[in-house]
Every structure is written in C-alpha cells, then in structure tokens.
C-alpha positions as CSV (number, residue, x, y, z in Angstrom):
1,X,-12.6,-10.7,0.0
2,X,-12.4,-7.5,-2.3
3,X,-10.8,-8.4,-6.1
4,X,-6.8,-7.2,-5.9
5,X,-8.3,-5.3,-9.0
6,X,-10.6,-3.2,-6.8
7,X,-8.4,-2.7,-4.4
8,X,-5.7,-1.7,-6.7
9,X,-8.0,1.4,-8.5
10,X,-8.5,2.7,-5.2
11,X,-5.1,2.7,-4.7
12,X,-4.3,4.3,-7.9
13,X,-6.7,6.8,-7.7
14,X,-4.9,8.1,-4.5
15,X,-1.8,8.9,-6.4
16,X,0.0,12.0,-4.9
17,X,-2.4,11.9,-1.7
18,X,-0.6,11.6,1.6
19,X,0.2,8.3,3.4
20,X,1.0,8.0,7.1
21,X,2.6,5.3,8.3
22,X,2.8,3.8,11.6
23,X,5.5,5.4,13.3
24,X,4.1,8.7,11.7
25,X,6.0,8.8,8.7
26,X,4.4,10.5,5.5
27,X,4.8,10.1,2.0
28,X,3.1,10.3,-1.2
29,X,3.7,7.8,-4.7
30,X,3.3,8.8,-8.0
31,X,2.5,6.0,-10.9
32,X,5.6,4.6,-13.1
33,X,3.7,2.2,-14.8
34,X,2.4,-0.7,-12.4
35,X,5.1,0.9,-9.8
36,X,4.7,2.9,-7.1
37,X,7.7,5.6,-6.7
38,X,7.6,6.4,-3.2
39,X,9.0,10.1,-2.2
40,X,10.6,8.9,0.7
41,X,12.7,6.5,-0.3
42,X,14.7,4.3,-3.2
43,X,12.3,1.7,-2.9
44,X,9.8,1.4,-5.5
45,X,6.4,-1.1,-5.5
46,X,5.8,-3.2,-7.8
47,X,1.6,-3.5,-8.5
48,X,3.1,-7.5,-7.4
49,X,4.2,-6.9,-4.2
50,X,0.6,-5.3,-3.1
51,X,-1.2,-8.1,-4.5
52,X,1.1,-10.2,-2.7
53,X,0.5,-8.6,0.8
54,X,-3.5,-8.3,-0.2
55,X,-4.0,-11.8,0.3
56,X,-3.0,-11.2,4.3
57,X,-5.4,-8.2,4.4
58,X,-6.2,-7.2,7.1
59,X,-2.9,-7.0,8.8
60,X,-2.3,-6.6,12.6
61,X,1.3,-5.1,11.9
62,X,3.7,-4.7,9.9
63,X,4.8,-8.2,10.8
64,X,2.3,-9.7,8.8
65,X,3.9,-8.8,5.5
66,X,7.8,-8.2,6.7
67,X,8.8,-10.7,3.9
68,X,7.7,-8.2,1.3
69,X,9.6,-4.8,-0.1
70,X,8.6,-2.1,2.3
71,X,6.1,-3.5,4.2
72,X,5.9,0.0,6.2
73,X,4.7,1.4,3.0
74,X,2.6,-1.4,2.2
75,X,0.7,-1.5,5.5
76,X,0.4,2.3,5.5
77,X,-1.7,2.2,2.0
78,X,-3.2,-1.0,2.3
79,X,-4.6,-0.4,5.6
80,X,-5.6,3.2,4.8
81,X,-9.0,3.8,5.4
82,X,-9.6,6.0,1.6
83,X,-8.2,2.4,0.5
84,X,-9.7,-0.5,3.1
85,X,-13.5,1.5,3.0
86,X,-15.1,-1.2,5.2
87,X,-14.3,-4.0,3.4
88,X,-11.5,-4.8,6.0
C-alpha cells in the first residue's frame, strides 16, 4: 500500500484541477490549511477524513466510505487516476 503521505502530495498538488464525480458532478478544492474547501458545497475535508477512507483504497463505490464526510468527494479524488497512478 502507498504512504497516506504520498498519496496526500498528489492530492495537494491537484489543487484547483477539476474533479468529477460519479454521477458527473464537478468540482475543484483549494487548500485551507490541511482542509480541503470544496466549490460545490459547505462541506470542507479535513487532511483526517482522506487518511481515514485511504486505508479502504481501492473503493468499489461510494459505499465503501459512506461513514465519512462527503464520501462523493472523497471517492471522486481518491479514486482519480492523476491521484491513484497504478498503485490502485
């Protein structure tokens, strides 16, 4: 399995790049700290919550991390290819 650290630099670097999620939703996040600020919504994600739902990876659906803050969000970067490479 990749270090959480790894995977979160990838994810950082991707800051203001488009996400699409499942249903074919977009959005982008810009960095507050460890936080993501998503444009699409009030929820915000914590660096915590993607650690959290990195120790499922990979995820089938959305299912597989439903018990975290915006797990739409969270499968739609996780699982993004710029972040997964093909380590996942």
């Amino acid at each position: 399995m990749v270090p959480f650290e790894t995977i979160w630099k990838r994810v950082v670097a991707l800051e203001g790049e488009t996400f699409t999620q499942v249903r074919g939703g977009t959005f982008m996040f810009t960095l507050v700290g460890t936080t993501l600020q998503l444009d699409r919504t009030n929820q915000n994600l914590p660096r915590s919550q993607l650690e959290e739902a990195s120790k499922s990876l990979p995820f089938s659906s959305t299912q597989d991390i439903q018990h975290l803050r915006a797990p739409s969000y969270i499968y739609a970067i996780l699982m993004d290819r710029r972040v997964r490479g093909t380590d996942w």
